[in-house]
Phi, psi and omega in degrees: 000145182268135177233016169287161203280149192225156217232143175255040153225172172314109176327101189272315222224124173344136142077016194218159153235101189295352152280006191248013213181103181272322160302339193268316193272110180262180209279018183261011167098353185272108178305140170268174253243279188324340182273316192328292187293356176271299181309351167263343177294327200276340163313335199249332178276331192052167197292344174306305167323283186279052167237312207270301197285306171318324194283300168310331157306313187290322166334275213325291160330299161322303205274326195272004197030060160283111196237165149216103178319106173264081220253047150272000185273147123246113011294145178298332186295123199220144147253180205295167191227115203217112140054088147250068141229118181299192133272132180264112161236115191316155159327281192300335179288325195288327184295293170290359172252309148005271187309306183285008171224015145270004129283322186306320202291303177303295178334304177266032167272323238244343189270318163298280260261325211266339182252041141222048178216220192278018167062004182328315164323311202290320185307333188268340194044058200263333176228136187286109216295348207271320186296311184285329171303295202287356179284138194262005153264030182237105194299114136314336179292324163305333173313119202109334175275148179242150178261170157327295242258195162279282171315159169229337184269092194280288180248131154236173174205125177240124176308109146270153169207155190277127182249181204292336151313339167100015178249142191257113171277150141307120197263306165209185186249174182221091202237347177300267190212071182344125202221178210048001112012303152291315173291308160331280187287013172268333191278319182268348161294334211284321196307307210311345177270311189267353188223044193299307179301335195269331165291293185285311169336315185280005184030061141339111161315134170289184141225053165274350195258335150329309178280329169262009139292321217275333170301323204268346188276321157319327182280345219246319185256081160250139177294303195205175166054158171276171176076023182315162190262110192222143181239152142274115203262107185230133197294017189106181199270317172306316203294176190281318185270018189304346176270349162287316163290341185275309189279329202268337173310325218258297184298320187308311193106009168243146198295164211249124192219151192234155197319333179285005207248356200218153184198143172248139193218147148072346165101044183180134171292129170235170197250129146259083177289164178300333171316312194135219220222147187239134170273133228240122138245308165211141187290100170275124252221139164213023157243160216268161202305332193263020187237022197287332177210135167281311193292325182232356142304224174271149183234012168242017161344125167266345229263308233237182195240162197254128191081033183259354165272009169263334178282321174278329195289344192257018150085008206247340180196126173275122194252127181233136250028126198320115164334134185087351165306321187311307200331341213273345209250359161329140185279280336176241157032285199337306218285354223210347175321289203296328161317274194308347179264339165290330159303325189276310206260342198030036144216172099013144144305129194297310182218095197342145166274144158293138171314119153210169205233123185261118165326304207314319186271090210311354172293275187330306183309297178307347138341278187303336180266335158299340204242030218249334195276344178227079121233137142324131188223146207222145160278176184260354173241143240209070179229192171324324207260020191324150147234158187190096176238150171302035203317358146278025095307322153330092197297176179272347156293327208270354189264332174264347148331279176302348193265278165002297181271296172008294180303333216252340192235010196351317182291314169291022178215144156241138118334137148209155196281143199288163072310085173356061212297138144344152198234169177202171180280089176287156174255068183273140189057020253339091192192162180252146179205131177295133191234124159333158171217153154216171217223101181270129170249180190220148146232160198207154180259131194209140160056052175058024166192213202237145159230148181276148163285136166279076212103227183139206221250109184272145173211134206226143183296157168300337175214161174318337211240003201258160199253340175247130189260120181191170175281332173253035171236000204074033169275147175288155140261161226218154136278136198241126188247090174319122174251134182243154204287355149217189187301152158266156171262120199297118166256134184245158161285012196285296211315328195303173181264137156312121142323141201273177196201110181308143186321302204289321224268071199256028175185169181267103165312139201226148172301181187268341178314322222282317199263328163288347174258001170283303152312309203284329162298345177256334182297317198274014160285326189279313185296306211283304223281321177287309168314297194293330193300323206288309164336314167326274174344277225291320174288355213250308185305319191317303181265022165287169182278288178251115188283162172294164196289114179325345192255353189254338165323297196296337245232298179296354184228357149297323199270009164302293172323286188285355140284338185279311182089014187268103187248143016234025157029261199236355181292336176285166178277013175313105176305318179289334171311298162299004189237336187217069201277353199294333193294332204283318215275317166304310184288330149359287191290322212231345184280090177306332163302337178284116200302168149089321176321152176286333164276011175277333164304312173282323160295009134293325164272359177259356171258359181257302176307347163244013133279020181221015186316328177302322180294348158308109191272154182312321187300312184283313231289301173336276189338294166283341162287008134306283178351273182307334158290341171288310180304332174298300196278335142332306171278344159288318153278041186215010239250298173297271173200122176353122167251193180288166208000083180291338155315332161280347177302336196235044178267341179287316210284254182354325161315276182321333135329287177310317197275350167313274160340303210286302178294350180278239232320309182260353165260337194249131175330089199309102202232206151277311200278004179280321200275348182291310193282331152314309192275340178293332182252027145278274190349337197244313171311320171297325173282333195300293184323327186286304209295322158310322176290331168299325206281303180305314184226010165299301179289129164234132195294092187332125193088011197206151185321166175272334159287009175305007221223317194281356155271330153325313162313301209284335192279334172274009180245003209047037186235039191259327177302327214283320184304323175280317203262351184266308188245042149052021187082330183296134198277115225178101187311309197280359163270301193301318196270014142310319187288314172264008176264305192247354165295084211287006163292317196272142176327319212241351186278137187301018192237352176274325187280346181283346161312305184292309179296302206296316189289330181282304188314328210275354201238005176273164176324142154098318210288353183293317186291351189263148135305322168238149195289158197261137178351290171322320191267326150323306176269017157302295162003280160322285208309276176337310180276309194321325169269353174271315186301347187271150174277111164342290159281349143327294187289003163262316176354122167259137190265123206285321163310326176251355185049354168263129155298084168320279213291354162276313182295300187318305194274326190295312182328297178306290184341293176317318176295291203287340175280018201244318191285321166333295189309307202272350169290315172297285163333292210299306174301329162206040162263142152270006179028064176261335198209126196261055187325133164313159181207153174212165173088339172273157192260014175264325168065033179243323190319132155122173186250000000 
């Protein structure tokens, strides 16, 4: 058998055709040097291998919930798509590009600092002031702020691609809020794991020493004192790099927050924690300049915090990269560089911009419109309304379109000349196939000038022929692997030295968004759980063998509705729902649109749970994503029509559920944020438990035991072996409602979860501090004596006229009510009712945040 690597062109090189592969090829037909030992390692692995490693990657990704939001895509949630064949670059190319692009940096520090400073460029016409007026990143309100420092451009980042010389140009800069970075390193933890001898053997450049510049460049822009407080500033869960943001928060070590989680008082930023409000020195910021303050910005921003540029003119809180940094990222700038580095700099730049053409300037603009059908044509800003057209694509309607706009708007638009990308070796079909490349660098400011990521981010088109390479078209990413001319010595951030830290300081003050989506991640899990458990039963009972009594059918699929709350379901008189429950029973499970349904549940918890992803350990991250591959085969197999025993169809997602629980218990730090999510699945268990014992055994059916009702409740309860072993099987309401009412062994009895809330409440902020009990713990209290005081056979007791456990309806009622008043006490005191999640099962229609 041939296991050698197959190519979808003509062999030049085992796996490689030097007219198709410009990274590979320098231009005399010659492999480069830095390429060698990897085409010959991945020769040696053959393509079975490396299919089998591809695979792994993508697990890894998977498994580590590596995403990138695409959001013309549904779900917008994507993961990440990475590669196994690296980009390769040599020492010396890596050394001349280095250098060039730690001037590039240095320029445009010195270019922010002079056009909100004395503007000497614009006065000089050294750049045409009309480019920089008219840029929708060029603030006025920022004018005059400074950071502590020299740099005022804390990070940059630049697109490149190799043009047919074999030179690597800039295609544009990135200066707001440089994003991939974080993916870089997911990318070179994921390689370093799966091609770990081919990794170390090829002596890499690291990148941990990148990363304990960009702390130490943070640490640095601090207004005042040591140990400043720096946070990540992220536009949410929506943005495309959210996952980037999470993770990169999570490795730095600072917490990850959103605008709304910041409040400005007093001429200074506070963190708002359950403790009380924590003071902000500096924002590593990832949202872009204008959505940053509402109050002297966009004023209708969710994103930025209000009055926060009132706080940086007074020198009070540092932001990196500076509000007002976008003006840098003009297109249009390219065109005006090599001018500005002779003023600042007196040379030429080591490294070159792609040509480019500012409309704004009537030379150019006439240019640019003879020549428009083979240019790239750009806005000079870089927002929702970006354009990037393509003139050899263009039809002659659509060129004359543009021709249009150019006259009637000339300043909003720059040219650049197309430049082909370099193609590099990708692993598609399991075959190397040449892919475009472009080439993300990263910088950070240190020791009065910039350090570079040893490599950065490669991202390669989806096909041979595509001209836009982005994340949000599907391009792969790539680990781009610097190689050095000896071993390195391996740095980690662990190695930095830890702030020192008190004994007492056994947890992180967390916004209250933080504990709230913590909460609401354990309520709706015990609800999906609960739900599903029940759901079990009702097929199971459906399809026994000795069926339940014809009159208790109604009785069992009533209580469906009203646990779910998916009204108005089996609660109408349609008679055929009851005679044919399966259509009613299916949309129950899988109708995500269905309010109350178990997959509106779990996708209510799979979005509360990726807003705390940092806070996550990999083992849970795993978990839920099983979680979400099960609800998809959930929906598929339920997609038709029922299938035999559909209880089992739904044993995977419940396993998984119980190791979710488990993992909340044994992973997570018993903490503030342990106990949020400890009182939402005691809270939730407790109401799910009221609300069944109403749904099941208030009503007793005509014609039928009076216990007829009670072994489902025990199976949906998991108490039916404790129940066989105790009581021998005799079916008995006041023996059953002992295991579940009062029984302080079992797990699932309303008097351990009313236990469990009282000991987690008593352990939130403040309550160590009261003399007297706080509102809540009164009412758990209530909850409590109310159930111990009540008599067992009373509350089975049936009334003969009503066929009802009055005195059962009477205490399940109350219960509810105080857990329902539980919630909102709780909600009032340390939620922000920033965000309004579907909610269900209450009879008030107040419940939930």
């Amino acid at each position: 058998m041939n296991t050698s690597l197959k190519t979808s062109v003509p062999l030049g090189y085992p796996g490689v055709s030097a007219d198709c592969w410009d990274e590979v090829y320098s231009r005399d037909g010659e492999i480069r040097e830095n390429w060698k030992y990897l085409l010959d390692s991945l020769q040696n692995l053959g393509p079975a291998e490396l299919d089998e490693r591809a695979a792994k990657v993508g697990q890894i990704l998977r498994d580590e919930g590596a995403t990138y939001n695409i959001y013309q895509e549904t779900p917008a949630s994507q993961t990440w798509q990475l590669d196994p064949i690296p980009t390769v670059l040599g020492s010396e190319e890596w050394n001349r590009v280095e250098a060039g692009l730690r001037e590039r940096a240095e320029l445009l520090d010195l270019i922010l600092k002079d056009l909100y400073g004395p503007r000497e460029l614009l006065k000089h016409n050294v750049i045409p002031a009309r480019l920089i007026i008219c840029h929708q990143g060029f603030l006025r309100s920022c004018q005059g702020i400074k950071l502590p420092t020299e740099q005022q451009l804390i990070f940059h980042s630049a697109d490149m691609v190799r043009t047919a010389a074999g030179e690597l140009q800039v295609l544009a800069d990135r200066t707001q809020a440089p994003s991939g970075v974080g993916y870089a390193l997911e990318n070179r933890n994921v390689m370093a794991r799966v091609f770990p001898s081919l990794f170390r053997d090829s002596h890499v450049h690291r990148l941990s020493i990148f990363f304990l510049k960009i702390r130490s460049a943070l640490a640095a822009i601090a207004p005042s004192g040591d140990r400043p407080n720096i946070v990540v500033l992220t536009p949410g869960s929506l943005n495309e790099t959210w996952f980037e943001h999470a993770y990169m928060a999570n490795y730095l070590g600072y917490p990850l927050v959103q605008g709304n989680d910041l409040t400005v008082r007093d001429g200074y930023v506070w963190l708002k924690t359950l403790s009380g409000l924590s003071r902000v020195d500096v924002i590593l910021r990832r949202v872009d300049d204008y959505f940053c303050d509402p109050v002297e910005l966009k004023n209708s921003s969710q994103l930025g915090v209000p009055g926060l540029l009132h706080v940086v003119r007074g020198g009070r809180v540092s932001i990196a990269n500076p509000i007002g940094a976008g003006v840098i990222e003009n297109t249009g700038l390219l065109r005006y560089l090599p001018a500005a580095a002779q003023h600042f700099l007196g040379r030429d730049l080591r490294l070159n911009s792609v040509k480019t053409w500012w409309c704004g300037d009537r030379a150019d603009c006439k240019w640019v419109l003879e020549n428009l059908p083979t240019l790239v044509l750009k806005s000079i800003h870089r927002g929702s309304n970006y354009i990037r057209v393509f003139g050899p694509e263009q039809s002659k309607k659509e060129l004359d379109f543009w021709h249009a706009e150019i006259l009637k708007y000339p300043e909003r638009y720059a040219a650049q000349s197309y430049v082909e990308p370099s193609r590099t070796p990708a692993w598609q079909n399991s075959q190397l196939t040449p892919l475009p490349t472009i080439f993300r660098s990263f910088a950070v400011a240190a020791e009065n000038s910039y350090s570079l990521l040893p490599g950065g981010l490669t991202r390669v088109g989806k096909t041979a022929d595509s001209r836009l390479i982005s994340g949000q078209f599907g391009s792969l990413s790539k680990d781009t692997w610097v190689i050095a001319s000896e071993p390195e010595r391996q740095i980690s951030l662990m190695a930095a030295k830890a702030p020192e830290q008190s004994a007492d300081d056994t947890s992180v003050d967390l916004p209250s968004r933080v504990v709230e989506n913590i909460y609401w991640m354990g309520r709706y899990a015990e609800r999906t759980e609960s739900s599903l458990r029940y759901l079990r039963t009702v097929f199971v009972q459906l399809n026994a063998r000795d069926q339940l009594p014809p009159a208790a059918i109604p009785l069992l699929l009533h209580a469906v509705t009203r646990l779910t709350s998916t009204w108005p379901g089996f609660t109408t008189a349609n008679s055929s729902l009851m005679t044919n429950p399966e259509r009613e029973l299916q949309a129950v499970i899988v109708d995500t649109a269905r309010h109350g349904s178990v997959a509106n549940c779990l996708e209510s918890m799979l979005r509360s749970a990726y807003q705390v992803r940092d806070l996550l350990s990999l083992d849970t991250q795993r978990i839920i994503n099983n979680i979400r591959d099960q609800l998809d085969e959930l929906r598929r197999s339920f997609a038709s029509e029922m299938s035999s025993a559909p209880e089992e169809e739904l044993v995977h997602i419940i396993t998984s559920m119980l190791a979710l629980a488990g993992l909340f218990h044994e992973s997570m730090v018993h903490g503030t944020g342990w106990s949020f999510m400890e009182i939402g699945r005691r809270l939730e268990r407790a109401t799910q438990t009221t609300a069944l014992l109403r749904a099941v055994l208030v009503e007793v059916p005509a014609d039928s035991p009076s216990a007829v009702m009670l072994p489902p409740l025990l199976s949906s309860l998991e108490s039916s072996m404790t129940y066989q072993r105790r009581y021998h099987g005799q079916m008995n309401v006041a023996n059953g409602l002992e295991i579940v009412l009062l029984d302080r062994n079992n797990p699932r009895s309303m008097i351990y979860q009313l236990e469990a809330l009282s000991a987690q409440v008593s352990k939130l902020p403040g309550s160590a501090t009261r003399s007297v009990l706080s509102k809540e713990n009164r009412l758990l209290l209530d909850a409590k004596s109310s159930l111990q005081l009540a008599d067992l056979n009373v509350l089975a007791a049936v009334n003969k006229d009503s066929r009802k456990r009055e005195a059962l309806d009477q205490l399940t009622a109350r219960m509810s009510n105080i857990l329902i008043e539980c919630n909102k006490t709780l909600s009032a005191l340390y939620f922000e009712k920033t965000m309004l999640p579907s909610t269900f099962g209450y009879s008030d229609g107040d419940e939930g945040k």
